[in-house]
C-alpha positions, 0 to 999 in steps of 0.5 A: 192812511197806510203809508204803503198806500199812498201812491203820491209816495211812489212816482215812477221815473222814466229815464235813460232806456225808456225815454228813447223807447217813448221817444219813437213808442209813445206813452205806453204803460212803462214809459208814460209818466204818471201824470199823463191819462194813458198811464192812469187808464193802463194802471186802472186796468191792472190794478184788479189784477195785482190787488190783494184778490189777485195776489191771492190767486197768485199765491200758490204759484208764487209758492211753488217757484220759491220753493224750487228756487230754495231747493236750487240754492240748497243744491 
């Protein structure tokens, strides 16, 4: 397998600022850990959206606002 697809590999840590939103906001997308059942429902979800079908749709987009970076940068 990919090693980039592995998600045992990546974790995602809930500290400092989101602990004290999860304290009174509960576990939301951003602040549940990955082991708990909304974050597993809220990343089923947005899978699709930023799956390689997405991404596409994306691209052109993407494109645009890196090339009006390149040309602020250039300026």
């Amino acid at each position: 397998m990919n090693e980039l697809c592995d998600e045992t590999r990546f974790n995602k840590r809930v500290r400092g600022a989101l602990e004290e939103i999860r304290a009174f906001g509960g576990d939301g997308l951003f602040t549940a850990y990955n082991e708990e059942p909304n974050w597993g429902r809220a990343h089923r979800l947005l899978m699709p959206a930023f799956g390689p079908i997405g991404v596409h749709g994306m691209f052109d987009k993407m494109l645009d606002i890196a090339e009006q970076m390149f040309v602020r940068w250039e300026a």
